[in-house]
N, C-alpha and C positions, 0 to 999 in steps of 0.2 A: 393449716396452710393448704391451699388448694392447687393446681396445676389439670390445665386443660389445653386440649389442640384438637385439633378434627384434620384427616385426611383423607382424599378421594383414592378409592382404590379401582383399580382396571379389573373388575371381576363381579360377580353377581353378588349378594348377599348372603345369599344360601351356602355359597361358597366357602364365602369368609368366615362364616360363623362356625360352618365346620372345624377351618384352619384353627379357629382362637379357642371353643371347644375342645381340642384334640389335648388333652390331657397328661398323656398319658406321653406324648410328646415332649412337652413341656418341664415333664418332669427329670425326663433323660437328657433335657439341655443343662439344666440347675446342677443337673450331676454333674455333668462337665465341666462346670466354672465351679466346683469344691462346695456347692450347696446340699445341704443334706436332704433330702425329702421325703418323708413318711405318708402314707395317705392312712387320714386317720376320719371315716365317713363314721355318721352318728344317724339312729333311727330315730325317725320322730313317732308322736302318738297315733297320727294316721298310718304310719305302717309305712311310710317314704321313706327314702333312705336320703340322707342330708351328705354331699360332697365336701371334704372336709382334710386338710393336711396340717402336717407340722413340719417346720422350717427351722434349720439350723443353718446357719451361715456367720463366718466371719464378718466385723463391724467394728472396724479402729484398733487391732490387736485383741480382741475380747470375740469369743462366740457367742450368738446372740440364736434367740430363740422368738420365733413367729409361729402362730395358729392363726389359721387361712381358712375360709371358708365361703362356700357357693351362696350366696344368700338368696340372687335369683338368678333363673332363667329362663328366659324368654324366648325362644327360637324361631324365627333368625334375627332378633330385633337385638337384644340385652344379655349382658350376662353386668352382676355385680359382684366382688368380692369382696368379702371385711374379714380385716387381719387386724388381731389384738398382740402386742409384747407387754412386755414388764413396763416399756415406758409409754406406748404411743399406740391409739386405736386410728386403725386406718380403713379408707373404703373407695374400692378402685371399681368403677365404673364405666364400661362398654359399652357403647348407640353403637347400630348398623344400620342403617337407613338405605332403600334403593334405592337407583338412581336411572334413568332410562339409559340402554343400551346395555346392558351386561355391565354395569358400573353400581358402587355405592359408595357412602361416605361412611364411615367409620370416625367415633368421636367417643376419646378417653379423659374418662377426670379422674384426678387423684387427689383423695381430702386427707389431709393426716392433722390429727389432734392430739394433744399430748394427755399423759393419764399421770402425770406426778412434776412435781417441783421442779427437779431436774430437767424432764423433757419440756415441761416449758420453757425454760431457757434456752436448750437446744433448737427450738423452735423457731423462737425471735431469733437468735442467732443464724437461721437459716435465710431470716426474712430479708437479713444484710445483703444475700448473697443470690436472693430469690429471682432477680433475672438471668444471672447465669443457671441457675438449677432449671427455668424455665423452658430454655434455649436447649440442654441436655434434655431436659421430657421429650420435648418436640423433637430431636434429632432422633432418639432412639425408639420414639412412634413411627418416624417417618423409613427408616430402617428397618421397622420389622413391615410395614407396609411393604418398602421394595423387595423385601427376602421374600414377603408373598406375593409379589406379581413374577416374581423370575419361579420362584418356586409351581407357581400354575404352567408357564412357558417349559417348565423341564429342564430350568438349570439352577432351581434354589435347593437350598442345605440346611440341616441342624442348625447350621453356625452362622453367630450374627456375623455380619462384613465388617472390617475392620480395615479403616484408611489410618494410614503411617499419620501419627503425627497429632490422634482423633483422641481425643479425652474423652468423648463420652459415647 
């Protein structure tokens, strides 16, 4: 199942890519909301070091377990991620494209594919519900987008914003 949106941001490229980049950031929000996070980097044979975590986090009353990894990056264009579980290989996917005037767009997909019996049921079952899951993708791109234009201006935060009333 796939989920894409693209949104223009009020800043340069170079910028953004830094902000999505920042890692190490990232990792101290996850803490936040009771996500565990290990960073768990692997060398390869050229002698690189390959970006790499392990992800604990609750998921329906059960703790669930992700292995996260950098697969590219491109700077300032791309960055990819793929995450394998016990049930579902996934691969989340970052464009940064400039834009004239200190402006660029920014565009995320998210492919997830099921690895067993089960998750493919989960799957199609999500399919029922796939325009609403769609509508939450886009709102919580379009939200970490505005946490980084206030955050460039000097009044953005760790923390996503949260409207009374907001499911997602």
């Amino acid at each position: 199942m796939k989920f894409s949106t693209r949104e223009d941001i009020e800043a340069p490229a170079e910028e953004v890519f830094r902000a999505i980049s920042d890692f190490r950031r990232f990792e101290r929000l996850a803490l936040r909301h009771g996500i565990e996070v290990q960073r768990a980097g692997r060398m390869l044979p050229d002698g690189t070091r390959r970006l790499a975590w392990q992800v604990d986090y609750p998921f329906r009353g059960r703790r669930r377990s992700l292995a996260v990894e950098l697969a590219e990056c491109e700077a300032p264009e791309r960055l990819v991620f793929t995450g394998r579980s016990e049930a579902i290989r996934s691969e989340l996917a970052i464009v940064i494209t400039a834009l004239p005037r200190e402006r660029c767009r920014m565009g995320v997909q998210l492919d997830m594919r099921p690895r067993s019996i089960p998750a493919r049921l989960f799957i199609q079952s999500l399919k029922l519900i796939k325009p609403r899951l769609t509508r939450r993708f886009r709102r919580r791109v379009r939200r970490f987008v505005r946490n980084l234009e206030r955050g460039r201006q000097g009044g953005g935060s760790d923390q996503p914003s949260r409207r009374r009333g907001s499911a997602g």
